[in-house]
KOLROLUM-755646 format. One record per residue (C-alpha): residue number from 1; x, y, z. Coordinates in nm, 4 decimals. Example, Ala and Ser with C-alpha at 12.3 -4.5 7.8 and 13.67 -1.06 7.14 Angstrom:
BEGIN
   num       east      north         up
     1     1.2300    -0.4500     0.7800
     2     1.3670    -0.1060     0.7140
REM end
This chain:
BEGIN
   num       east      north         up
     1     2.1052    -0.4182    23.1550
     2     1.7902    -0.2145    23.3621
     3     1.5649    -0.1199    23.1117
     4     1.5724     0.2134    23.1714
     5     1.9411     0.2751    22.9717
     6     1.8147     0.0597    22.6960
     7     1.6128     0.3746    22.5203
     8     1.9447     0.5560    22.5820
     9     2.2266     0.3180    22.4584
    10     1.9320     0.2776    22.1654
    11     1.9745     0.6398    22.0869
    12     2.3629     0.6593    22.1092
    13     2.4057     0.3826    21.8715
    14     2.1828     0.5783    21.6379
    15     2.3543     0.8732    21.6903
    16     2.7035     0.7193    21.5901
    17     2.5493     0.5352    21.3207
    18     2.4240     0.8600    21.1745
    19     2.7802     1.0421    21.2630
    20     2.9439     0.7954    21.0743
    21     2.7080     0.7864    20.7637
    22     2.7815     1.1610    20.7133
    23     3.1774     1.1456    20.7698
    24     3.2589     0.8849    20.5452
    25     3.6110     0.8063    20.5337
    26     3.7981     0.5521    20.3161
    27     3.7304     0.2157    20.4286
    28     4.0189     0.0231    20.6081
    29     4.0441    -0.2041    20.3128
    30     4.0400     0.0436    20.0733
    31     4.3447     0.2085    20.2977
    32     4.5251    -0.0869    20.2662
    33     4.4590    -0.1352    19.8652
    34     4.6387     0.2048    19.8350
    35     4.8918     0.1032    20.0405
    36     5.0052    -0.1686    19.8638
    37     5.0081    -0.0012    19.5604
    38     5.2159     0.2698    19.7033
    39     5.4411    -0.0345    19.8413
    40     5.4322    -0.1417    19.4404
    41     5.4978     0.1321    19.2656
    42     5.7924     0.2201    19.5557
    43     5.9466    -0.1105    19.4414
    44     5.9233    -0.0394    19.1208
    45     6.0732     0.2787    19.1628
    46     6.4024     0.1305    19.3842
    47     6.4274    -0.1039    19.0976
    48     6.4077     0.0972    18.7874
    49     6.7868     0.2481    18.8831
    50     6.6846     0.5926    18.8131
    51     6.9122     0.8580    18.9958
    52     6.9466     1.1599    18.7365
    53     6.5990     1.3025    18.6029
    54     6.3484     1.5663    18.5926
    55     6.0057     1.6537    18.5723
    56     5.7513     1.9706    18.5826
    57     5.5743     1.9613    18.9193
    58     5.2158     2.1594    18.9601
    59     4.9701     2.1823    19.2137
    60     4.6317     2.2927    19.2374
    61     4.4662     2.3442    19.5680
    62     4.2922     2.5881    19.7549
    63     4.5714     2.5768    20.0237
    64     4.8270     2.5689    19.7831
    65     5.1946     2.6862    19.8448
    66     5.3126     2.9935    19.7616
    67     5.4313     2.9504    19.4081
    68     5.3622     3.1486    19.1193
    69     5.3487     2.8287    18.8836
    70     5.4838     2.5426    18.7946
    71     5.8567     2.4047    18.8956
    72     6.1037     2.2198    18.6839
    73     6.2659     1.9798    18.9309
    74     6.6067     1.8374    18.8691
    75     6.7392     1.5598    19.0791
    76     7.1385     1.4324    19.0525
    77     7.2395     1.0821    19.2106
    78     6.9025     1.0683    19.3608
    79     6.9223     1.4204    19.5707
    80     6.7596     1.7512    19.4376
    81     6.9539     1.9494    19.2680
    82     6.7435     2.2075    19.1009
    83     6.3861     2.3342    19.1606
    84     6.2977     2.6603    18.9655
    85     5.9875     2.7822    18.7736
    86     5.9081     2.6680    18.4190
    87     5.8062     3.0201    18.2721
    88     6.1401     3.2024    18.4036
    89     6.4162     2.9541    18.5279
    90     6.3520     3.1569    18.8719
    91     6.5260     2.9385    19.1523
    92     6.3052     2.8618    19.3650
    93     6.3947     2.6823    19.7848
    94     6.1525     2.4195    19.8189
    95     6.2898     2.3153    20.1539
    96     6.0271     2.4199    20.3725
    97     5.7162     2.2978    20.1868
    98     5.6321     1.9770    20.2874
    99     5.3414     1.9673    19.9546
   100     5.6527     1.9990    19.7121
   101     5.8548     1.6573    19.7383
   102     6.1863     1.7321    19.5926
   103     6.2666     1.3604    19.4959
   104     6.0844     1.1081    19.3948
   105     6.1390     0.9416    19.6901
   106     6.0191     1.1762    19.8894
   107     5.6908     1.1906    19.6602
   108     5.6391     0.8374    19.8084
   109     5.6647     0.9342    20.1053
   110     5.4094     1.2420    20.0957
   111     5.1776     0.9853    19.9426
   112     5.2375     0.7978    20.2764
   113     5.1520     1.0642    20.5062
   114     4.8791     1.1667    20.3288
   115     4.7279     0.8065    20.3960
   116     4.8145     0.8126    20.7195
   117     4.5682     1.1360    20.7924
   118     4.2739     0.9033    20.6404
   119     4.1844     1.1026    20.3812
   120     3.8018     1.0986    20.3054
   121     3.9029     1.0754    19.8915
   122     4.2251     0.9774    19.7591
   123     4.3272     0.8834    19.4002
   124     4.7057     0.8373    19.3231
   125     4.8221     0.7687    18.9416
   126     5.1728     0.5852    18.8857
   127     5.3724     0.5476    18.6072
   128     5.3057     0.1863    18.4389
   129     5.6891     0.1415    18.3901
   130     5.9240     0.3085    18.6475
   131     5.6373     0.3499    18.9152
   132     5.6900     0.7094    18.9940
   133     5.3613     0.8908    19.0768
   134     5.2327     1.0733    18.8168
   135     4.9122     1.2476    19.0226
   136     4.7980     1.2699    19.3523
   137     4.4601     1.3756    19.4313
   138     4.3497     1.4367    19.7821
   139     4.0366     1.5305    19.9566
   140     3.9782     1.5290    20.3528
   141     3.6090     1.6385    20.3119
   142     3.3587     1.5978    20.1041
   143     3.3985     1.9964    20.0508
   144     3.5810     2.1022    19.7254
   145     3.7514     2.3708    19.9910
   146     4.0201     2.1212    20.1377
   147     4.0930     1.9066    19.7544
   148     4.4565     1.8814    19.6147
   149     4.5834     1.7830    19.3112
   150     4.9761     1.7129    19.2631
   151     5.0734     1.6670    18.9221
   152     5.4041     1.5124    18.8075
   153     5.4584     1.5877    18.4058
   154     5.7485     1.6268    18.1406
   155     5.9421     1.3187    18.3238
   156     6.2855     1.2995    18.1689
   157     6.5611     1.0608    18.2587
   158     6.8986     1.2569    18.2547
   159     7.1611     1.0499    18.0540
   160     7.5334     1.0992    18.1566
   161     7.7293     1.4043    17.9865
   162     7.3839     1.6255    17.9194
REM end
C-alpha cells in the first residue's frame, strides 16, 4: 500500500470505529439468544394445545396505534374472534395494525419481525408454562422517542360450553 493512503485508510477505520461505538445495536449473538428463545417459547406454545382463550392486550409507545385503551382479545379454534376495549366492550377491527397481533401466533411472529429490524434494545417476557409472550419491549434507539412496550395480561383459557 503507498504510504500516502495509509493516514487515510487510518482515519476511516477510526471513523467507523467511532460510528459504530455510538450506534450500538444488539450483538449477533445476542440476536440469536432471542431467537432461540422465541423458537422455545413458539414450541411451547404449538404444544400446549391451546385454541380457545383470551387475554387484555395494552401498549404503550410514543407511536402507538390509535386506540383509546386496552383490548380484550378473544380467539376461537386458534383464529380471532373478538377484539374490543376493556372499559366499554366497544368492537374494535384490528386488521390493519400490524402492532396488535390478533393471535398468539401472530404475537410470535411480530416478535420475529421486530428482530429482524435489529432492534438496538429488546426484552421479550414468556409465559413459564404455555410459552405465550407476556411483554415485549422494544427500542430502535437509544432515544426514549422510538420505545414500545406490548403487554399481554388477564390470559384465560376458554373451556368448552362458556
Amino acid at each position: 500500500m503507498p504510504k500516502h493512503l495509509i493516514p487515510i485508510v487510518a482515519t476511516v477505520f477510526v471513523m467507523l470505529f467511532v460510528w459504530l461505538s455510538m450506534a450500538p445495536l444488539l450483538s449477533w449473538y445476542e440476536l440469536g439468544s432471542y431467537s432461540e428463545e422465541l423458537d422455545e417459547a413458539r414450541f411451547k406454545w404449538s404444544n400446549s394445545g391451546v385454541s380457545d382463550y383470551s387475554y387484555v392486550y395494552e401498549i404503550s409507545s410514543y407511536y402507538a396505534p390509535p386506540l383509546r385503551g386496552a383490548l380484550r382479545v378473544t380467539v376461537r379454534d386458534g383464529q380471532l374472534s373478538r377484539s374490543s376495549l376493556v372499559d366499554d366492550g366497544e368492537l374494535i377491527d384490528i386488521s390493519g395494525m400490524p402492532a396488535v397481533p390478533g393471535t398468539i401466533e401472530l404475537t410470535f411472529d411480530f416478535i420475529s419481525t421486530l428482530l429482524a429490524e435489529y432492534p438496538y434494545e429488546i426484552d421479550v417476557e414468556y409465559d413459564a408454562v404455555l410459552g405465550y409472550p407476556k411483554r415485549i419491549m422494544v427500542d430502535f434507539s437509544d432515544s426514549t422517542e422510538d420505545e414500545a412496550t406490548y403487554v399481554i395480561g388477564s390470559f384465560t383459557i376458554i373451556q368448552d360450553g362458556f
